[in-house]
Backbone of each chain as ProteinMPNN parsed JSONL, in Angstrom:
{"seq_chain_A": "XXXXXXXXXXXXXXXXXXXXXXXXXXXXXXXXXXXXXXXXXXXXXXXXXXXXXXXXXXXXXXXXXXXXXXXXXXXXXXXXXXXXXXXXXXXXXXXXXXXXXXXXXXX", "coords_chain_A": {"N_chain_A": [[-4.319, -3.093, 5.893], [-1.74, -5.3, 5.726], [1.597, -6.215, 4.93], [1.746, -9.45, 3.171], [2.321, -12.595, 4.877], [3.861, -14.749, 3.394], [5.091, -18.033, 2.609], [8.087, -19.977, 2.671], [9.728, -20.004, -0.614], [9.739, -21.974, -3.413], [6.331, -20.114, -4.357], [3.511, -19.247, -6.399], [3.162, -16.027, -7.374], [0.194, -13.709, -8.621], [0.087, -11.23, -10.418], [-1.449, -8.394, -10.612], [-2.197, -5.643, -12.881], [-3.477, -2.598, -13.231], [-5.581, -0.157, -15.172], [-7.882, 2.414, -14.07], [-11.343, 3.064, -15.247], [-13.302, 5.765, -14.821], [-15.819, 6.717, -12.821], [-18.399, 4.276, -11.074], [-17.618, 3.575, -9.204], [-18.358, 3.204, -5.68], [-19.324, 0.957, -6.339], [-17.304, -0.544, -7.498], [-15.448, -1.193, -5.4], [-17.013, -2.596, -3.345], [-16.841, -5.056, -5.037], [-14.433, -5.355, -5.06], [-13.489, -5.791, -2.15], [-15.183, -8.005, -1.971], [-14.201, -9.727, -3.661], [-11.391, -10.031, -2.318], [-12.615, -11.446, -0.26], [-13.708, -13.914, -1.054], [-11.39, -15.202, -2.887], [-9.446, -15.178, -0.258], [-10.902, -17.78, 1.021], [-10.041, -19.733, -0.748], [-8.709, -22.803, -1.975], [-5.065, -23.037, -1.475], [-4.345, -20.685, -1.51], [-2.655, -17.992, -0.067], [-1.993, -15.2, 0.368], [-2.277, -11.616, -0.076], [-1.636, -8.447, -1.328], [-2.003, -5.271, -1.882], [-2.411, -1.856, -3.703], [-3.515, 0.929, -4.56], [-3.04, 4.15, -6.844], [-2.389, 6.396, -9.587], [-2.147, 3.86, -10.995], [-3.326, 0.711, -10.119], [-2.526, -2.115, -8.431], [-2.759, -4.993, -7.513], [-1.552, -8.17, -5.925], [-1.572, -11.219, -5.538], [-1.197, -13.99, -3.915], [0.101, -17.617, -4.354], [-0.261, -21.36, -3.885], [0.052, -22.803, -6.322], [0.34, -23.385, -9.866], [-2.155, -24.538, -10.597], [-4.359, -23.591, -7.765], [-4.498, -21.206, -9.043], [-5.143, -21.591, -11.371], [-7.96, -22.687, -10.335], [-8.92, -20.786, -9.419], [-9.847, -18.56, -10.664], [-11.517, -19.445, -12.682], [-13.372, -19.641, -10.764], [-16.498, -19.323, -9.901], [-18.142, -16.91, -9.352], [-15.96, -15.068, -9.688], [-15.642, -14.979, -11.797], [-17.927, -13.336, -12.741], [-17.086, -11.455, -11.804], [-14.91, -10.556, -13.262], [-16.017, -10.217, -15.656], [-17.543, -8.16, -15.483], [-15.681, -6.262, -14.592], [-14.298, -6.129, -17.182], [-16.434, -5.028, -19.165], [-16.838, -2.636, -17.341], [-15.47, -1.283, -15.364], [-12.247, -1.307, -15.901], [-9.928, 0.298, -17.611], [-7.848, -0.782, -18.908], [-6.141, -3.396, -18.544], [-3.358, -6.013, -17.651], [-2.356, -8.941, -16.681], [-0.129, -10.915, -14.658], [1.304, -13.823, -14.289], [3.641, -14.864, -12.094], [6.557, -16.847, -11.344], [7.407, -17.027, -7.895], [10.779, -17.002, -7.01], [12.725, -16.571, -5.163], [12.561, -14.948, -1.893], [13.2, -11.748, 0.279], [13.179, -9.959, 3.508], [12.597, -7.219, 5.761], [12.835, -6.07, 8.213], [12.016, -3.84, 10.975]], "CA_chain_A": [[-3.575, -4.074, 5.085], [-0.089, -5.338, 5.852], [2.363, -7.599, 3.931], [1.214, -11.026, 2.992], [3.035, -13.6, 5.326], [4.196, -16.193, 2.671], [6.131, -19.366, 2.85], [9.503, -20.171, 1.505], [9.514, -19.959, -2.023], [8.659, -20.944, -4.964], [5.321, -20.208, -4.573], [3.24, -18.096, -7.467], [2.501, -14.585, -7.651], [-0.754, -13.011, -10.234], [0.338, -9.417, -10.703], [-2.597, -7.677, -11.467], [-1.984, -4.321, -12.786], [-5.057, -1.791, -13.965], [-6.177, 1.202, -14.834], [-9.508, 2.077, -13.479], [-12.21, 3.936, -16.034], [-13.94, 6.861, -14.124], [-17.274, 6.459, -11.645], [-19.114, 3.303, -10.815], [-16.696, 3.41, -7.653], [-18.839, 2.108, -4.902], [-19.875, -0.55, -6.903], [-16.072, -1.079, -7.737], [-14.662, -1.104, -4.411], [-17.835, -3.487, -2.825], [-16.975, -6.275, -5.875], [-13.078, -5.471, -4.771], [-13.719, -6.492, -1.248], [-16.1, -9.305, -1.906], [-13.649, -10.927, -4.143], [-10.608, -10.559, -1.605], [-12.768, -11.712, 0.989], [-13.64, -14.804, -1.87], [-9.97, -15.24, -3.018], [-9.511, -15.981, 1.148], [-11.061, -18.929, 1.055], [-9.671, -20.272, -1.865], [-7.318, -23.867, -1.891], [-3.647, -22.667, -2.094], [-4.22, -19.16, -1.466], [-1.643, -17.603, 0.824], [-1.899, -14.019, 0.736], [-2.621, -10.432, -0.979], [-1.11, -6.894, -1.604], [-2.976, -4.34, -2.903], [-2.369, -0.554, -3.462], [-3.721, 1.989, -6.075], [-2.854, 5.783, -7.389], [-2.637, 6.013, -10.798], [-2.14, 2.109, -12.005], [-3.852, -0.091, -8.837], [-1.339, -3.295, -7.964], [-2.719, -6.018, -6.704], [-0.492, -9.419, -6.265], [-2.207, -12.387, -4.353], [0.292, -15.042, -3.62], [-0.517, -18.764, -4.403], [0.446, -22.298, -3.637], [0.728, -23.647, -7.292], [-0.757, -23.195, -10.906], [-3.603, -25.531, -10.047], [-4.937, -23.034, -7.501], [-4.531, -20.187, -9.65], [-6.45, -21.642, -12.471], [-9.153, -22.515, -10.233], [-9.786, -18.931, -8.488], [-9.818, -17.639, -12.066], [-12.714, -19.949, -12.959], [-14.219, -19.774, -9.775], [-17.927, -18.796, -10.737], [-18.174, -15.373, -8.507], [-15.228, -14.306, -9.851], [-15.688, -14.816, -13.601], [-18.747, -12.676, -12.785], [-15.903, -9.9, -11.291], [-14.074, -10.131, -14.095], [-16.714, -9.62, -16.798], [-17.526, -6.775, -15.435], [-14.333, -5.715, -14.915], [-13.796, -5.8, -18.417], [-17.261, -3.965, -19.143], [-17.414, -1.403, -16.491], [-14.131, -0.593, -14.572], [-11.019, -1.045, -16.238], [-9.929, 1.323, -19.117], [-6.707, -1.636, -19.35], [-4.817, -4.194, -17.451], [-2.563, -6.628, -17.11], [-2.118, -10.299, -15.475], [1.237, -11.945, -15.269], [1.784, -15.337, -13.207], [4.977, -15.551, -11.712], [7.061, -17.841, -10.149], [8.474, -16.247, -6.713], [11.9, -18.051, -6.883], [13.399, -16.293, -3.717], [12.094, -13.263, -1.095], [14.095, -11.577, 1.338], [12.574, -9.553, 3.969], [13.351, -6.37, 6.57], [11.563, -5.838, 9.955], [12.606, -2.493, 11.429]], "C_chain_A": [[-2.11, -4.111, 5.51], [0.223, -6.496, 4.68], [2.187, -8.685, 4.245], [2.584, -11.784, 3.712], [3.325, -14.831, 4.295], [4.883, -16.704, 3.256], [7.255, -19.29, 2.138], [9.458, -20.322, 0.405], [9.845, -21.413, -2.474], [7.123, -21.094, -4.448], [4.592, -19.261, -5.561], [3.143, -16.705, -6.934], [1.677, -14.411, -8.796], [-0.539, -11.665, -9.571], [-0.554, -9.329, -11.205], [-2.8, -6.291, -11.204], [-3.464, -3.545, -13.816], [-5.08, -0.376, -13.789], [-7.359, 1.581, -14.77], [-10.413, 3.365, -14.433], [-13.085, 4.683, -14.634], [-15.259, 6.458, -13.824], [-17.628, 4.795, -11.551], [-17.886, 2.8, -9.617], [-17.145, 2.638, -6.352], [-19.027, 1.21, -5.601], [-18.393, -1.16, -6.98], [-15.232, -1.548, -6.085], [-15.309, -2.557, -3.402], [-17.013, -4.681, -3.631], [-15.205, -6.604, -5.432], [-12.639, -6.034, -3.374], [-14.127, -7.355, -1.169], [-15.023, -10.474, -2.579], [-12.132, -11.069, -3.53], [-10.951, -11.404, -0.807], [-12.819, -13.733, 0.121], [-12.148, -15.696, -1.757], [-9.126, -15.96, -0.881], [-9.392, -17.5, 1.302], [-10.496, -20.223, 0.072], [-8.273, -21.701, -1.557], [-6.568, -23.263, -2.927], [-3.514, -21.074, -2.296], [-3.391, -18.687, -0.437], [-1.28, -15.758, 1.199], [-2.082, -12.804, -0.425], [-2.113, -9.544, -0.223], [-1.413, -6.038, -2.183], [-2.565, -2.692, -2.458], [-2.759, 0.415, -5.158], [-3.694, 3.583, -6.046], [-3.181, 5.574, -8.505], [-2.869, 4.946, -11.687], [-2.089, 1.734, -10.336], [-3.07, -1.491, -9.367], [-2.0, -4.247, -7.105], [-2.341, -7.638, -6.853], [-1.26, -10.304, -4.963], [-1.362, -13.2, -4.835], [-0.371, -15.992, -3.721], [0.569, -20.072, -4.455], [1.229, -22.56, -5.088], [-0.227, -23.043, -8.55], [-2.104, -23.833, -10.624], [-4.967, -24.783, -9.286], [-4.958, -21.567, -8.248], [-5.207, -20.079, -10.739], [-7.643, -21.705, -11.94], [-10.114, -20.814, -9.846], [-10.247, -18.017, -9.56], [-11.096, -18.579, -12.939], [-13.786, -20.064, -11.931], [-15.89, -18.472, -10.4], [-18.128, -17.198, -10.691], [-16.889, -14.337, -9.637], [-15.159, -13.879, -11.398], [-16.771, -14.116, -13.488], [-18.117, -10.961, -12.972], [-15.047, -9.72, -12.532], [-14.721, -9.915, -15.759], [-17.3, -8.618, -16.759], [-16.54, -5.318, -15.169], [-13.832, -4.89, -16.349], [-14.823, -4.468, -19.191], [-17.493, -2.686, -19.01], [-16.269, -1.147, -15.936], [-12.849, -0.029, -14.909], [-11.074, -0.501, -17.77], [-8.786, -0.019, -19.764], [-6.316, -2.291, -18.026], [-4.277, -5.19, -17.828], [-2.324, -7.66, -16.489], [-1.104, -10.713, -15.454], [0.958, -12.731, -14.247], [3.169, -15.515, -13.346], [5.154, -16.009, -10.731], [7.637, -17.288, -9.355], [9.525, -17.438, -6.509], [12.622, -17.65, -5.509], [12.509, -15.203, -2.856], [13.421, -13.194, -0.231], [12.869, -10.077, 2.02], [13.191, -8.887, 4.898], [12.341, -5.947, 6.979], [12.279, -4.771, 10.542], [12.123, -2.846, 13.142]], "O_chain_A": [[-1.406, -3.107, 5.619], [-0.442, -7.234, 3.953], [2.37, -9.098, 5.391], [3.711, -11.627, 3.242], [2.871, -15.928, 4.619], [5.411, -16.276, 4.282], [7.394, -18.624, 1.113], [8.772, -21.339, 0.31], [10.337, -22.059, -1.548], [6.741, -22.222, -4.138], [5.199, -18.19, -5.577], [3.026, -16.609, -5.712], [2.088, -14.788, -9.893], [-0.919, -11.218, -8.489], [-0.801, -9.979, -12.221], [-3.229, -5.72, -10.201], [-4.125, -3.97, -14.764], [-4.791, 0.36, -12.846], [-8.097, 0.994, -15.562], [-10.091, 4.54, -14.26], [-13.39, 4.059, -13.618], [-15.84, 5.795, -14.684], [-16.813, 4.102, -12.161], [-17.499, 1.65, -9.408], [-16.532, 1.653, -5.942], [-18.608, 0.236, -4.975], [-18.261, -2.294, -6.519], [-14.351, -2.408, -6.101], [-14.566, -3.372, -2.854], [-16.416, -5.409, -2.838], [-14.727, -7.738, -5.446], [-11.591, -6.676, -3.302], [-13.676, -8.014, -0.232], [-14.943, -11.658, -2.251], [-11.468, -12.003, -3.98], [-10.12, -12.214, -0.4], [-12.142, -14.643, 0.599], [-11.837, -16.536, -0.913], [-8.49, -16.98, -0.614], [-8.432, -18.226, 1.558], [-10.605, -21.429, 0.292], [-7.174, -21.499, -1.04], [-6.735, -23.002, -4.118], [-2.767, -20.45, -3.049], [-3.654, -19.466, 0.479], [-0.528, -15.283, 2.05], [-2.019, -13.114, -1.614], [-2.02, -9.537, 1.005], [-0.982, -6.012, -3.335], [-2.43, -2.302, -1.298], [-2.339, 0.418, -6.315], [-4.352, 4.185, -5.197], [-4.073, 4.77, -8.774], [-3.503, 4.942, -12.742], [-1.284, 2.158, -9.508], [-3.053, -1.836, -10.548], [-1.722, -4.232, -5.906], [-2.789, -8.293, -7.794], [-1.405, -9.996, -3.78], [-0.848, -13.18, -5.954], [-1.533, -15.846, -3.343], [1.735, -20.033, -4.846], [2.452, -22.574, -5.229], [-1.261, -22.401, -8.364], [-3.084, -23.108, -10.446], [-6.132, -24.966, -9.638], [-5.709, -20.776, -7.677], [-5.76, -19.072, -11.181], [-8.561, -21.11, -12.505], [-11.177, -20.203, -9.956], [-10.876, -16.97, -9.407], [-11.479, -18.057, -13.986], [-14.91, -20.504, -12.173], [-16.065, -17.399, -10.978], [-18.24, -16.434, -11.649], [-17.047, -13.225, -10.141], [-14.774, -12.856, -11.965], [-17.036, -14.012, -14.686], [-18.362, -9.959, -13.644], [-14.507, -8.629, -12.715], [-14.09, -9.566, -16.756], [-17.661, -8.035, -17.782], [-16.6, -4.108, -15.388], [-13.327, -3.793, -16.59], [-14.403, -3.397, -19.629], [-17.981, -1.845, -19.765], [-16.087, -0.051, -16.467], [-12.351, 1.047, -14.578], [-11.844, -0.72, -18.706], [-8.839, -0.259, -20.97], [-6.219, -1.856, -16.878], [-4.928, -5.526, -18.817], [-1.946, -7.361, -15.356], [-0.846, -11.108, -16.591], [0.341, -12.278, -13.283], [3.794, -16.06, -14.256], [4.58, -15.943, -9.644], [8.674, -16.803, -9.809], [9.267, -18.53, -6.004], [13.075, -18.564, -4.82], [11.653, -14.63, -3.53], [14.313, -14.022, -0.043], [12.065, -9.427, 1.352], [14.262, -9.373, 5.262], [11.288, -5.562, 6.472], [13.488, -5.002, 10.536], [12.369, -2.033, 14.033]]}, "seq_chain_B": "XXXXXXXXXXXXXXXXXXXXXXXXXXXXXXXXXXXXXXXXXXXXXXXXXXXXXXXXXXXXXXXXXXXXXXXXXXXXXXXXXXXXXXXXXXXXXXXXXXXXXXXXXXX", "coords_chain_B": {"N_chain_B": [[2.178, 7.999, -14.565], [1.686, 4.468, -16.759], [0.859, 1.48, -17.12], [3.329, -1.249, -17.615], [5.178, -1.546, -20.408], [5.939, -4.84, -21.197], [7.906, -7.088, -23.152], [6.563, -10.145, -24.759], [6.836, -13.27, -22.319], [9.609, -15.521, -21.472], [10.149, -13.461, -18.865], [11.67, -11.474, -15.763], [10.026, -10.656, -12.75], [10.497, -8.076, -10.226], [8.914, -7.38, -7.111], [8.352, -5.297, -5.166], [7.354, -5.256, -2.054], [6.074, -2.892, 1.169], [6.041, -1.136, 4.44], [5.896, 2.154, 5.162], [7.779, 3.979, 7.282], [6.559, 6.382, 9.523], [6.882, 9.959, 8.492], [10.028, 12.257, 6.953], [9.119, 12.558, 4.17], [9.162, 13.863, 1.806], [11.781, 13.809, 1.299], [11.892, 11.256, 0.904], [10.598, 11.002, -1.354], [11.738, 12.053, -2.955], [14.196, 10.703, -3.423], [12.78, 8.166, -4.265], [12.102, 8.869, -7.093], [14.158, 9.448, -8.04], [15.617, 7.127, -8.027], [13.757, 5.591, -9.826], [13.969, 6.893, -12.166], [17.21, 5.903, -12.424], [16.905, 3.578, -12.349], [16.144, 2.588, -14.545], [17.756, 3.021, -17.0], [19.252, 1.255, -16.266], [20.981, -1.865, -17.884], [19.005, -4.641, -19.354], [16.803, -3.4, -18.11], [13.075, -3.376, -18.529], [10.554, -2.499, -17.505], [7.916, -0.384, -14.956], [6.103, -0.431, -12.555], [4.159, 1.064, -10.287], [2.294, 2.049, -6.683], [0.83, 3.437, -3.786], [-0.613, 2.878, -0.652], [-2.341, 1.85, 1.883], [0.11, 0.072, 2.227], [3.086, -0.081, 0.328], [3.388, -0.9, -3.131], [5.554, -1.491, -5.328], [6.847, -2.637, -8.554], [8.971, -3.91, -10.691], [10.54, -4.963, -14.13], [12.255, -7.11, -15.646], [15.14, -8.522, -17.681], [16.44, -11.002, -16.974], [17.934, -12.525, -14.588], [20.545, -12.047, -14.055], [20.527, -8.703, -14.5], [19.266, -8.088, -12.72], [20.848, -8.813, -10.493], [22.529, -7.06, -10.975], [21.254, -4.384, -10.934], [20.777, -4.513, -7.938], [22.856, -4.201, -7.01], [24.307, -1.965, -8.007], [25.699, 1.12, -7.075], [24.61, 3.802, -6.205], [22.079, 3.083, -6.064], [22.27, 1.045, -3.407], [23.177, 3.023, -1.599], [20.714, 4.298, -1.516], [18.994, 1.819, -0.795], [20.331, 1.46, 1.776], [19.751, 3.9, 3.182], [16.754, 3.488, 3.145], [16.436, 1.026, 4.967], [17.387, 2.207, 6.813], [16.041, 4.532, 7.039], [13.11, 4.78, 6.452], [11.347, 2.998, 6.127], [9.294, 0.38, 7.76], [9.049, -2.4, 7.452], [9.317, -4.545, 4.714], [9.045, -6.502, 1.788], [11.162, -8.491, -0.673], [10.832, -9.473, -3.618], [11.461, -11.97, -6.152], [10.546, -12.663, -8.706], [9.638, -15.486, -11.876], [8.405, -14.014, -14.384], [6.315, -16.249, -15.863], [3.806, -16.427, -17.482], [1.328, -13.784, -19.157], [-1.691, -12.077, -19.705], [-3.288, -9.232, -21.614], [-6.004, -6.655, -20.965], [-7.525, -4.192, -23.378], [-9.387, -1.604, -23.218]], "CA_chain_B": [[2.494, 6.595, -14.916], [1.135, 3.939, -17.312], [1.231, -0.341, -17.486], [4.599, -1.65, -18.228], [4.729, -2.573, -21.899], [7.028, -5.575, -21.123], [7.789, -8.32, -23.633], [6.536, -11.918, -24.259], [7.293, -13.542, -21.306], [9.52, -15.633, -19.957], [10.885, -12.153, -18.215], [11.356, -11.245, -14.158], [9.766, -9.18, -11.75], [10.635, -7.775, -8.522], [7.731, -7.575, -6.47], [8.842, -4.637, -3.738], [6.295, -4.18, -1.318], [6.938, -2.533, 1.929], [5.055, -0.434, 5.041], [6.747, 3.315, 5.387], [7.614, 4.935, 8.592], [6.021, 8.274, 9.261], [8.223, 11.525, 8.274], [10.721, 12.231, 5.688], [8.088, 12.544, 3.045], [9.639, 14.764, 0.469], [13.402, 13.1, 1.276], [11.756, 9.702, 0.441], [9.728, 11.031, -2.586], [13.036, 12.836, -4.292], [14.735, 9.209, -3.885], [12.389, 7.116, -4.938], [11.884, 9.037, -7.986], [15.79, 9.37, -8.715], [15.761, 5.313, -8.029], [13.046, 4.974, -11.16], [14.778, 7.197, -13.373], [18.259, 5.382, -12.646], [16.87, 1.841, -12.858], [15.469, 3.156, -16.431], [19.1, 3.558, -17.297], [20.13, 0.096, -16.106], [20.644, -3.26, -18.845], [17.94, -5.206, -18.697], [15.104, -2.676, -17.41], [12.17, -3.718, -18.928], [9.735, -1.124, -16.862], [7.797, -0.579, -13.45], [4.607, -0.129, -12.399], [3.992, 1.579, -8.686], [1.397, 2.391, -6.19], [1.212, 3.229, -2.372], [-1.614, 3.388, -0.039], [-1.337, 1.5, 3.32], [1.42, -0.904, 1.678], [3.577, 0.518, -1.439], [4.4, -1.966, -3.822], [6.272, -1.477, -7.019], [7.154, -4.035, -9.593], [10.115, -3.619, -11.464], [10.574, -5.914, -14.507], [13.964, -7.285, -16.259], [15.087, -9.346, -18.666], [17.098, -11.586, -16.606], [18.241, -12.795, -13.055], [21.944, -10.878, -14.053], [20.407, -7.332, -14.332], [18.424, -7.431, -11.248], [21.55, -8.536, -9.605], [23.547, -5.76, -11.113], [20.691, -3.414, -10.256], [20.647, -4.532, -6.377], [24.585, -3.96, -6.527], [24.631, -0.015, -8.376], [26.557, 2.066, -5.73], [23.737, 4.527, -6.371], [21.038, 2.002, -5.499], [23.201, 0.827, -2.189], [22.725, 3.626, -0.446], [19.309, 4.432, -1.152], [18.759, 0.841, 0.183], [20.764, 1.825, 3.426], [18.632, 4.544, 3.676], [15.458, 2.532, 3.415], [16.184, 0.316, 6.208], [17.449, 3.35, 8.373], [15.017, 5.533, 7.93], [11.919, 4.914, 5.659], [10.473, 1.299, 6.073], [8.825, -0.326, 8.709], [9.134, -3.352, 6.937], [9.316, -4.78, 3.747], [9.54, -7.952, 1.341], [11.168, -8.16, -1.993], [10.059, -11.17, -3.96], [12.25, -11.873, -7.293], [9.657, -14.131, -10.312], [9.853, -15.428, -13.347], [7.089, -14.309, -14.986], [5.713, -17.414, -17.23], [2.661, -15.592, -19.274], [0.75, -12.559, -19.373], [-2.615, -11.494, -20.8], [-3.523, -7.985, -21.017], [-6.93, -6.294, -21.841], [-7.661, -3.371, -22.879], [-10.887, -1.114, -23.557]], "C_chain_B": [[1.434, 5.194, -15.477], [1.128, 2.477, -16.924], [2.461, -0.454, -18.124], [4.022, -2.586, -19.899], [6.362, -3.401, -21.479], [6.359, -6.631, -22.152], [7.327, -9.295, -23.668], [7.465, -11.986, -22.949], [8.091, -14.874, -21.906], [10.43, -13.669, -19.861], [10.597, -12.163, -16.342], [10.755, -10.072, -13.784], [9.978, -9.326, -10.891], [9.462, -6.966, -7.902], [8.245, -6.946, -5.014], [7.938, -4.053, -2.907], [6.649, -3.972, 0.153], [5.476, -1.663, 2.837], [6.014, 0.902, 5.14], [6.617, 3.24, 7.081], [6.691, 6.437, 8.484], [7.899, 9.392, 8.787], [9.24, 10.921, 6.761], [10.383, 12.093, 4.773], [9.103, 12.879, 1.879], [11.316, 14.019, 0.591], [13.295, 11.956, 0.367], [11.063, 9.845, -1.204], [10.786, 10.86, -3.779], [13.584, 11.522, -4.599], [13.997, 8.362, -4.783], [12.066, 7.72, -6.598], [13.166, 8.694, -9.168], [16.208, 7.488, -8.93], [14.776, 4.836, -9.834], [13.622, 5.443, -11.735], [16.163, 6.052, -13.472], [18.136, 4.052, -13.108], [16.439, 1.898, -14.667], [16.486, 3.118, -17.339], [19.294, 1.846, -17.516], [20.027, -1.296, -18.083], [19.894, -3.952, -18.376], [16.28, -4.576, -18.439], [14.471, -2.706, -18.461], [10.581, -2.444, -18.587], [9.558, -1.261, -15.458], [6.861, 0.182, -13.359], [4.359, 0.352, -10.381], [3.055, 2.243, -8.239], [1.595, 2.121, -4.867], [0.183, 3.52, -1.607], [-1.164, 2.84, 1.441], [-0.274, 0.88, 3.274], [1.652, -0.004, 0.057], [3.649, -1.134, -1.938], [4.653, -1.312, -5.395], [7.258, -2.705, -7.419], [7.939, -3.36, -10.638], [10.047, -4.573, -12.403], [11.833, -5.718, -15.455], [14.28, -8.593, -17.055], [15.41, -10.749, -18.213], [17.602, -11.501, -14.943], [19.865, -11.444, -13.222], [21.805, -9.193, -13.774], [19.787, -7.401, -13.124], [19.637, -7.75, -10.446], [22.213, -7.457, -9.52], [22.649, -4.63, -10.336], [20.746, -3.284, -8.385], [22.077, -4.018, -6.347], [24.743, -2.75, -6.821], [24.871, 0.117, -6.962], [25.212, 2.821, -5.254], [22.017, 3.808, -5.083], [20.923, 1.311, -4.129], [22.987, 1.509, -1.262], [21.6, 3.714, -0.412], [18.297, 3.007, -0.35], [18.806, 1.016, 1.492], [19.838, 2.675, 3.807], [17.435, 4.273, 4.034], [15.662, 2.124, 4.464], [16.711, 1.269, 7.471], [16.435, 4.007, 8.686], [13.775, 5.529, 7.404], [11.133, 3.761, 5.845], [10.771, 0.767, 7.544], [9.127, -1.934, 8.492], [9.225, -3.468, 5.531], [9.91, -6.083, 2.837], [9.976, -7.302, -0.573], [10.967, -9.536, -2.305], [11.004, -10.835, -5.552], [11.176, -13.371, -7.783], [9.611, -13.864, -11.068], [8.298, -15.452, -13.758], [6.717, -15.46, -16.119], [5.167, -16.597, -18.304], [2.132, -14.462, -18.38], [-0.461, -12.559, -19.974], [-3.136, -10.369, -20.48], [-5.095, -8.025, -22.004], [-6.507, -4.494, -22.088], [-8.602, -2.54, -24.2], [-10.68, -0.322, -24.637]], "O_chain_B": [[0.494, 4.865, -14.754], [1.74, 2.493, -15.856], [2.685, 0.2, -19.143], [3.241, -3.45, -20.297], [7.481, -2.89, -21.447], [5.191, -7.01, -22.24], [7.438, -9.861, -22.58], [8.379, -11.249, -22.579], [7.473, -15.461, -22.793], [11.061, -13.028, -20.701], [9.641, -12.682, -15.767], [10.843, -8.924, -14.219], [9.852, -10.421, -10.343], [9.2, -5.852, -8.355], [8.497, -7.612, -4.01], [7.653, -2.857, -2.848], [7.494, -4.756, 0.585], [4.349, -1.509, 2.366], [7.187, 0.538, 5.212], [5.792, 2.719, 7.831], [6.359, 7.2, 7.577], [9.13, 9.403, 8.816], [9.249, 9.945, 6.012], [11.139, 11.44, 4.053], [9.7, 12.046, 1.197], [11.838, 13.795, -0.501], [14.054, 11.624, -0.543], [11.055, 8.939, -2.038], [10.868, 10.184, -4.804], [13.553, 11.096, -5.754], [14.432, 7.909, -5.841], [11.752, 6.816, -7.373], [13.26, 8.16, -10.273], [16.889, 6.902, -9.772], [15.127, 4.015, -10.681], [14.314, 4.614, -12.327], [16.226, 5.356, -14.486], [18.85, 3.454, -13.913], [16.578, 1.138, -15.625], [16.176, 3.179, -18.528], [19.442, 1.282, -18.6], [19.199, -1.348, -18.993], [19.832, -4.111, -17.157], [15.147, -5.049, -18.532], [14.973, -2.19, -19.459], [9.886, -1.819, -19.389], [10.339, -1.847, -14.708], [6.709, 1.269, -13.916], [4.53, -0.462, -9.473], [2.632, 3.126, -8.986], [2.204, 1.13, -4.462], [-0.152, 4.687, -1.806], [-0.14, 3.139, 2.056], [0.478, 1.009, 4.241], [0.917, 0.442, -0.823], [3.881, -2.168, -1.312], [3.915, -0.815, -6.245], [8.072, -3.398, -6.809], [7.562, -2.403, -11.314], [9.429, -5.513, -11.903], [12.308, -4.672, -15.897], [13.583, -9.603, -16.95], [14.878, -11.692, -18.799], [17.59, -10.469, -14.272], [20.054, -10.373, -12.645], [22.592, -8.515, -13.113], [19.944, -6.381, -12.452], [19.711, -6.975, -9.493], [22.525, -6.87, -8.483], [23.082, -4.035, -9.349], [20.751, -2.241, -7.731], [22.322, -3.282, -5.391], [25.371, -2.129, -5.964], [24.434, -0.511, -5.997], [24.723, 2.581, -4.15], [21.407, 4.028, -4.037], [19.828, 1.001, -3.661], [22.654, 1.064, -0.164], [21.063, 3.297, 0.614], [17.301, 3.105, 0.366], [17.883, 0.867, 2.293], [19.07, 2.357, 4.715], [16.961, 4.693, 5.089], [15.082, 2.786, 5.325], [16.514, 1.124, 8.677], [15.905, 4.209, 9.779], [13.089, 6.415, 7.913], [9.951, 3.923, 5.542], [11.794, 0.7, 8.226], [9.437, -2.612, 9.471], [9.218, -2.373, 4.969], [10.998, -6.603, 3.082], [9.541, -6.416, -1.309], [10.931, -10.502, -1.543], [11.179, -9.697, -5.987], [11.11, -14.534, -7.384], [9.543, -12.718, -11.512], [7.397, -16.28, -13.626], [6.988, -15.236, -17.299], [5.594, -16.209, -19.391], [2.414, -14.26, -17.199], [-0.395, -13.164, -21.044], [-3.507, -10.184, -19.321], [-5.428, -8.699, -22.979], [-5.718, -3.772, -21.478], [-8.605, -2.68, -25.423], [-11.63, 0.24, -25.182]]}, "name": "protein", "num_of_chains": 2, "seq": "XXXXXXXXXXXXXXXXXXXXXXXXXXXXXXXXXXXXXXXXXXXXXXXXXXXXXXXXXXXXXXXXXXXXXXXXXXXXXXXXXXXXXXXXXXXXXXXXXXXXXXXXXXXXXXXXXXXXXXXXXXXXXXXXXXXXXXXXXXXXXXXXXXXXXXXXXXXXXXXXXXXXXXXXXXXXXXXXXXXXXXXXXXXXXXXXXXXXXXXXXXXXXXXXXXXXXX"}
């Protein structure tokens, strides 16, 4: 994984912060790949950041609200996220924000 | 470390994700820890949620565009920046959004 190449701002950010309930791990990790690989294809998708220790972070970048409501009704995923709620997460977190600026440093 | 209990929205986040260099483990740990306590301090700080695997990212959140500037400006904060781009990061983007909404679950 590297840092998501976005475009000049504004474009969204969904912060999605979690804490992950204990075992059903392969199963969690398969449905966590399937729905980046998902999320991919998606109109107005632009990129993802993901990292987890204690509270797992992942921020996928998007053109506009429009595509952010659909990926969140997209069928697959409302599958991922009812079991989410079920089976994985003890708690989390969504915010949608607007990225109003970035700045960036290349070593 | 837990989920930021941040406010109704509207509120900002800074969205700092980044690739390390190798080395200076324990140099970079002591900082970044002394960096969360101090921002904890600042007006404005709201919380901050962090995680690092092949990409860190931590999300800072604030009440207002004014405190995150003040926070980028602390003396304190200044160097540990300098330091970052000397000796700890390969790269890295900061992203400044207004969060709109929020919905959290939790089990």
């Amino acid at each position: 994984m590297s840092l998501a190449k976005t475009p000049q701002p504004p474009y969204y950010a969904v912060i999605f912060s979690s804490i992950r309930r204990e075992g059903n791990q392969k199963e969690y990790l398969q449905m966590a790949l399937k729905m980046e690989q998902l999320a991919k294809e998606q109109v107005g998708y632009l990129g993802v950041e993901s990292a987890r220790e204690e509270v797992g972070i992942t921020v996928s970048y998007w053109k506009d609200l429009v595509s952010i409501k659909a990926w969140k009704e997209q069928v697959d995923h409302q599958v991922a996220q009812k079991m989410g709620r079920e089976k994985w997460y003890k708690s989390y977190i969504t915010r949608i924000a607007l990225v109003e600026r970035d700045y960036s440093f290349e070593n």
